[in-house]
C-alpha positions in Angstrom: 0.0 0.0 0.0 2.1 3.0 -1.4 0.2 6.0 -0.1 3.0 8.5 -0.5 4.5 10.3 -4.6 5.7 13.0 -6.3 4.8 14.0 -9.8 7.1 16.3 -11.9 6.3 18.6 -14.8 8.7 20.9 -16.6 7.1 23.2 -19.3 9.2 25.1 -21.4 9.1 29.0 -21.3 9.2 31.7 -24.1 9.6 34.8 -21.9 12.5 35.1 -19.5 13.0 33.1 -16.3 13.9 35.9 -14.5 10.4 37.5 -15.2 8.4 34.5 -14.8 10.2 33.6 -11.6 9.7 37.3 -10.4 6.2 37.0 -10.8 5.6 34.2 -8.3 8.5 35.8 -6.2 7.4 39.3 -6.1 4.2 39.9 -7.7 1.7 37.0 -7.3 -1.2 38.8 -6.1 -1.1 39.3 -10.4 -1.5 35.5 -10.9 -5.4 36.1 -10.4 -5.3 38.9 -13.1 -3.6 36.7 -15.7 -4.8 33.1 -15.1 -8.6 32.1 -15.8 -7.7 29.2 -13.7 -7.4 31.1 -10.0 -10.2 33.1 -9.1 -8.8 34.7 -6.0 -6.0 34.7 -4.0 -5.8 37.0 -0.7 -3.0 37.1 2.4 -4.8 34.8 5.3 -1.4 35.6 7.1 2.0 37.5 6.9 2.5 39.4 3.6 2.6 37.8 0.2 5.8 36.6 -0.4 7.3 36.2 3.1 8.8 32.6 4.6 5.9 31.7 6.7 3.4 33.5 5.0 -0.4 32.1 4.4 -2.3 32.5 1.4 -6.3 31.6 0.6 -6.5 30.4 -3.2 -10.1 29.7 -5.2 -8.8 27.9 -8.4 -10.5 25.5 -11.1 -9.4 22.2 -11.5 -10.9 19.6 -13.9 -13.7 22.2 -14.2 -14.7 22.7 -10.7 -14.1 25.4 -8.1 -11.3 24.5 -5.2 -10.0 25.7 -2.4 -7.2 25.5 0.1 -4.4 27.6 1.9 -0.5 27.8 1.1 2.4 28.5 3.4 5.2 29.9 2.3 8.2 27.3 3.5 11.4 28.3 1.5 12.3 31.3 -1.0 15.7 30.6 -2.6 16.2 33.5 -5.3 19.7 32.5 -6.1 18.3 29.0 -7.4 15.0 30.4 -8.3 12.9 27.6 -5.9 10.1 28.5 -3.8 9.1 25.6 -1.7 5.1 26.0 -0.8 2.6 23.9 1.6 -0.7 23.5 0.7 -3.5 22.7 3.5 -7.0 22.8 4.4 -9.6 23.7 2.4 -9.8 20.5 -0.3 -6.7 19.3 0.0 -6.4 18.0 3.9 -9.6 15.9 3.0 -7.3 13.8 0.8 -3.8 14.4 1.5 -1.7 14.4 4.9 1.3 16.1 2.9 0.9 18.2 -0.3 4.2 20.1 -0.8 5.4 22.5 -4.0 8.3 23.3 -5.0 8.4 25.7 -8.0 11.7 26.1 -10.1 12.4 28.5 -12.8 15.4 26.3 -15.2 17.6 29.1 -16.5 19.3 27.4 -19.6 22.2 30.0 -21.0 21.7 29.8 -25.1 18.5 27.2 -24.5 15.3 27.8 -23.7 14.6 28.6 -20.0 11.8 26.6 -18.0 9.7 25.8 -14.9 9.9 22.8 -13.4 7.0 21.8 -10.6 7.0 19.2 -8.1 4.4 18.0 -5.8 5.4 15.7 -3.2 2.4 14.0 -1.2 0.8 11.5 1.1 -2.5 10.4 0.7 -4.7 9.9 3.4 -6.4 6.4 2.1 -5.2 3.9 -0.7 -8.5 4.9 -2.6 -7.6 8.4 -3.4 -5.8 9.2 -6.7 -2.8 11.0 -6.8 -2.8 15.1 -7.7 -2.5 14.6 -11.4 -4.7 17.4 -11.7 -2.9 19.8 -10.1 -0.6 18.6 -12.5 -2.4 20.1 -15.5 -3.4 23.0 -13.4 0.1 23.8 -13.0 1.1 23.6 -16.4 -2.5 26.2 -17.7 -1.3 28.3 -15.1 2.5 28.3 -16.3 1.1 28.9 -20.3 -1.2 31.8 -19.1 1.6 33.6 -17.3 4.0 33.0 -20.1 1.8 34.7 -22.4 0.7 37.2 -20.6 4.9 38.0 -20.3 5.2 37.9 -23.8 2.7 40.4 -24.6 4.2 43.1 -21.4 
């Protein structure tokens, strides 16, 4: 009974990793101006890009509306990786751990990506693994692409 994973995506960007990355860093109360996917994000604690810092999210995944709360755990700019928890809401229904870790992939003379990782622990054999968030994370990653490319 394996009740524990991690699922990796890397999408490859068009706009600069040092913009894309500075938008999660710096600026992500823009993330629910730019993606169709999140319908609101708002501080529950902290500020919105400090270690320790709690955010509400309202997102669509698979077509229906979600919720749940992120802590900020780790912000290495140097490396680009932001390391997130998510809780509550409808995740802790299904999943004892559900951790992020966002990476922006700098590739001198290639083309730059983001890589995301979610490591987890589901609660009951029954449940399926987070493959949506999979897909969410890889709309989300298009949407703020292109909205870059157009600023």
């Amino acid at each position: 009974m394996v009740l524990a994973g991690k699922l990796i995506t890397e999408i490859e960007l068009k706009s600069p990793a040092v913009k894309f990355y500075n938008l999660f860093a710096k600026q992500l109360h823009d993330a629910q101006k730019v993606c169709d996917r999140v319908h609101e994000t708002k501080v529950h604690e902290g500020d919105w890009h400090g270690i320790g810092s709690v955010k509400q999210w309202t997102y669509v995944i698979d077509g229906k509306v979600h919720t749940c709360l992120e802590r900020i755990e780790a912000i290495d700019e140097q490396n680009k990786t932001n390391k997130y928890t998510a809780f509550g809401g409808d995740v802790s229904p299904l999943y004892k751990k559900f951790t992020v870790i966002f990476q922006v992939i700098e590739n001198n003379g290639g083309h730059d990506a983001v890589k995301w990782t979610v490591e987890y622990e589901k609660l009951r054999e029954d449940i399926e693994p987070p493959n949506g968030y999979m897909d969410y994370f890889n709309k989300v990653t298009r949407d703020v692409d292109a909205h870059l490319m157009k600023a």
